[in-house]
C-alpha positions as CSV (number, residue, x, y, z in Angstrom):
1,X,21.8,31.5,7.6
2,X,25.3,30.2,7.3
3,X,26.5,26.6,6.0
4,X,27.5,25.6,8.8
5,X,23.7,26.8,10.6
6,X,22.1,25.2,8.1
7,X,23.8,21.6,8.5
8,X,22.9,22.1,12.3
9,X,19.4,22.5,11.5
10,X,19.1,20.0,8.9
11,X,20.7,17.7,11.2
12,X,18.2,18.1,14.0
13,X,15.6,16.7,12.0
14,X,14.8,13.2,11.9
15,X,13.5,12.9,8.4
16,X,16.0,12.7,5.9
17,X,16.5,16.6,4.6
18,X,18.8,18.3,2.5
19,X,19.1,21.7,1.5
20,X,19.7,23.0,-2.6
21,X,21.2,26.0,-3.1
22,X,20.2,28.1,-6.1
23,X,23.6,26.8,-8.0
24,X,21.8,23.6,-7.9
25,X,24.1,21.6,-5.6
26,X,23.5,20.3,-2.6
27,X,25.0,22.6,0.2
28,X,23.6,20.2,3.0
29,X,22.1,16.9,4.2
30,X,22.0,15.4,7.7
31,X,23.0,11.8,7.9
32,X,19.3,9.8,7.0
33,X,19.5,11.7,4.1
34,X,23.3,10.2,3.5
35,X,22.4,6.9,4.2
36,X,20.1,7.3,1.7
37,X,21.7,9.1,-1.0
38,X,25.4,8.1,-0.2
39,X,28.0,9.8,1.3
40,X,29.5,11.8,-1.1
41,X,26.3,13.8,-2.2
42,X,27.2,17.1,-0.3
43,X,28.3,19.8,-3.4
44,X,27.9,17.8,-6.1
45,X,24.4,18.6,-8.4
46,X,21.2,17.1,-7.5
47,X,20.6,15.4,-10.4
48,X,23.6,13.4,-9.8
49,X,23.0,12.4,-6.4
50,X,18.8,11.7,-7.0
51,X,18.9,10.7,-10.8
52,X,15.0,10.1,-10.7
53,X,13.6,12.2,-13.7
54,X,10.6,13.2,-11.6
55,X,12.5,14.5,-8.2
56,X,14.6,16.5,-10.8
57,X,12.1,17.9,-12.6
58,X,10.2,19.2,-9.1
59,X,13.8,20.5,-7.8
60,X,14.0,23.0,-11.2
61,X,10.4,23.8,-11.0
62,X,11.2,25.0,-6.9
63,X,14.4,26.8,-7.2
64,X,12.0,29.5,-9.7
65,X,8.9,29.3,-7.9
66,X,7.7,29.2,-4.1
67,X,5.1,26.4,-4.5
68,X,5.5,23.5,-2.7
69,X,5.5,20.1,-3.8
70,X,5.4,16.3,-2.9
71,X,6.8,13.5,-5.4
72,X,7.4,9.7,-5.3
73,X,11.5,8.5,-4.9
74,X,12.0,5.7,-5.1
75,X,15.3,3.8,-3.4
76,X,16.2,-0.1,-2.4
77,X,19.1,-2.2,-1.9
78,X,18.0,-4.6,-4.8
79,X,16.4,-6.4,-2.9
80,X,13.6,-4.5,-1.1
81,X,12.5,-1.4,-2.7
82,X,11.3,1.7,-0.1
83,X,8.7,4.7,-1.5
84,X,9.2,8.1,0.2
85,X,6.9,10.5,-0.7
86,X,9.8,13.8,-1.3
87,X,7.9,17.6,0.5
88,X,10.2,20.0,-1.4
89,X,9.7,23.8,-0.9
90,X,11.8,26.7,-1.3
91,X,12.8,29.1,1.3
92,X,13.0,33.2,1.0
93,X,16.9,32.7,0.5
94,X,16.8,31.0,-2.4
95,X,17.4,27.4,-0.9
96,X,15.1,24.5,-1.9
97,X,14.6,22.1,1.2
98,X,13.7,18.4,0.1
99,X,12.4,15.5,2.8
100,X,12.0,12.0,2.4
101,X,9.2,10.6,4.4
102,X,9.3,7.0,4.3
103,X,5.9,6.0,3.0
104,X,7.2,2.1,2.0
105,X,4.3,0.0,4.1
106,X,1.4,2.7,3.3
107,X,2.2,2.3,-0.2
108,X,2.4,-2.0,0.1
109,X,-0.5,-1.6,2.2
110,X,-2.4,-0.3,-0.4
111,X,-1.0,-2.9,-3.3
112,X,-2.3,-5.1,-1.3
113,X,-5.6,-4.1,-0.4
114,X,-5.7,-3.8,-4.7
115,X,-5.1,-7.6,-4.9
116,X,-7.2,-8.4,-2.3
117,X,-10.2,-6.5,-3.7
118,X,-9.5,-8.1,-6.9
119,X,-9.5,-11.9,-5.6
120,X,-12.8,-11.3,-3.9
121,X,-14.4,-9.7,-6.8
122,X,-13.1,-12.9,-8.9
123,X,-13.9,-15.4,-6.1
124,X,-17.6,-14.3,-5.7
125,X,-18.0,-13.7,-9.7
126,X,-17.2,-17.4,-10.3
127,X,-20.7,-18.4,-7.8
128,X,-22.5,-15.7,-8.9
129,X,-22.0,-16.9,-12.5
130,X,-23.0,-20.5,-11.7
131,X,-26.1,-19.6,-10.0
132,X,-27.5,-16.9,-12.9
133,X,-26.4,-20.0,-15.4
134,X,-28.4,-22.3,-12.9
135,X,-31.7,-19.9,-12.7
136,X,-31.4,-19.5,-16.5
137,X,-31.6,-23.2,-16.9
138,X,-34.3,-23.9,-14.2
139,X,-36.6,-21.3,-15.8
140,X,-35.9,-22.8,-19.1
141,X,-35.0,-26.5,-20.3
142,X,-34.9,-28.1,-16.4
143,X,-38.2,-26.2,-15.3
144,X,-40.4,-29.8,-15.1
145,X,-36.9,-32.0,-14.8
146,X,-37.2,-32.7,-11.3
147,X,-34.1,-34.6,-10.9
148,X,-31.9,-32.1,-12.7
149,X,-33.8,-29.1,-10.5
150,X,-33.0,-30.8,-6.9
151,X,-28.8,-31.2,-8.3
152,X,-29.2,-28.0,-9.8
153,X,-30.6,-26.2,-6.6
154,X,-28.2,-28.6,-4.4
155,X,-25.1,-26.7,-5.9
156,X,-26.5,-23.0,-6.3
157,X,-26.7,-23.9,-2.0
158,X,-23.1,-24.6,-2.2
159,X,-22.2,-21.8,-4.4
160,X,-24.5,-19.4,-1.9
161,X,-23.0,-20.7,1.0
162,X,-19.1,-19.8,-0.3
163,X,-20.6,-16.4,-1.0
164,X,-21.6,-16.0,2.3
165,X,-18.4,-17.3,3.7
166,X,-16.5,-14.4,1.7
167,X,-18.8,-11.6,2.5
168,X,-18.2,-12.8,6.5
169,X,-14.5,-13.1,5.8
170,X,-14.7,-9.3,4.7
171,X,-17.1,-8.0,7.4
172,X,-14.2,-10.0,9.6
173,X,-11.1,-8.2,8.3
174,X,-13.6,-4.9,8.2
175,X,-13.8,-5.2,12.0
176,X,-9.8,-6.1,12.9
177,X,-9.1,-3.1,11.1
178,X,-11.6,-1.3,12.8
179,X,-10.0,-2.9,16.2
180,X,-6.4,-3.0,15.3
181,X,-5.5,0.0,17.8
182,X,-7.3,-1.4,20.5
183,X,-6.7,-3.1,23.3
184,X,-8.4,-6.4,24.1
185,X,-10.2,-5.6,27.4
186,X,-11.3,-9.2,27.8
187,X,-10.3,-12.6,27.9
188,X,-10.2,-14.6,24.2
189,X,-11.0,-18.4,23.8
190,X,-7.8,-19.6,21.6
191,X,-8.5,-22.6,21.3
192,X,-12.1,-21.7,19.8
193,X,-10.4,-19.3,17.6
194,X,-7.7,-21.8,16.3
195,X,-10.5,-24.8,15.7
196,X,-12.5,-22.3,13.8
197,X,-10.4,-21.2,11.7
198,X,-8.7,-24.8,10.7
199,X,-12.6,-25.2,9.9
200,X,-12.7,-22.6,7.6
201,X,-9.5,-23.2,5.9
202,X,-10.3,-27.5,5.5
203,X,-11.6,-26.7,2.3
204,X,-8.4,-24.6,1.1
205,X,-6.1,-27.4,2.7
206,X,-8.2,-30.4,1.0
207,X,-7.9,-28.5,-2.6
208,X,-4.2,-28.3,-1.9
């Protein structure tokens, strides 16, 4: 295939691609793959256009080998920074073919999920905690205290009942997920939705 084939193919696709030669240069790349890269990347050697130790490192395993690969690269503007997840494979010719596939949200999808996971797990710890402290206590020093037992079993209901909130809060975001490509077939009470949830969140807002 000639250069010139190559750039026509490359800039076909809507990924952006570019195309290594075994001199290590890059001998193509359609205009994503500028845009991403700058304009002046066409020629000069991939390590100077990528300069991500990783990407490099995959490009020199694929121009000796035929086994494909997938690495992070990782680009921004400073201010927001976007993951691709980089599909390089060589070709019978000699030429390694790398793709970016934008895989920014995924990837902050994810990070968040982590956070979330880890704010529930310390949100229900801190009841569960109270209330094993609580039961302790009740079977111990405040088993014939009947005044301390009724404030004692007053707050492990309190310290229940957040549980409970959380675990519905999670079966809730369980379900939109669930839902999220579907749509709504009947009609929704707003207003019943917007006064519930300012219910739940009073106790958020009255701590802020």
């Amino acid at each position: 295939m000639t250069p010139a084939a190559l750039s026509a193919l490359i800039d076909a696709l809507p990924l952006p691609t570019l195309a290594i030669d075994a001199g290590e240069r890059i001998m193509a790349a359609n205009a994503a793959a500028l845009g991403l890269l700058g304009q002046g990347a066409v020629g000069r050697h991939y390590i100077t256009a990528l300069r991500q130790p990783a990407i490099a490192e995959a490009i020199a395993l694929c121009l000796g080998d035929h086994t494909a690969r997938v690495v992070a690269f990782l680009a921004g503007d400073g201010e927001t920074q976007l993951t691709y997840d980089t599909h390089l494979k060589r070709a019978s010719t000699g030429i390694v073919m790398v793709s970016f596939q934008d895989v920014t949200q995924l990837t902050q999808a994810g990070e968040m999920r982590r956070d979330f996971v880890a704010n529930v797990s310390h949100e229900l710890r801190t009841p569960l905690t109270s209330l094993m402290g609580f039961i302790e206590t009740l079977k111990g020093p405040a088993r014939d205290d009947a005044p301390a037992r009724d404030r004692f079993l007053e707050i492990m209901s309190t310290e229940a009942e957040r549980m409970n909130r959380l675990v519905g809060d999670l079966l809730s975001l369980s379900r939109v997920e669930s839902q999220e490509r579907q749509r709504p077939t009947q009609r929704i009470n707003l207003a019943g939705i917007i006064t519930t949830t300012i219910r739940n969140l009073n106790a958020l807002a009255d701590d802020a």
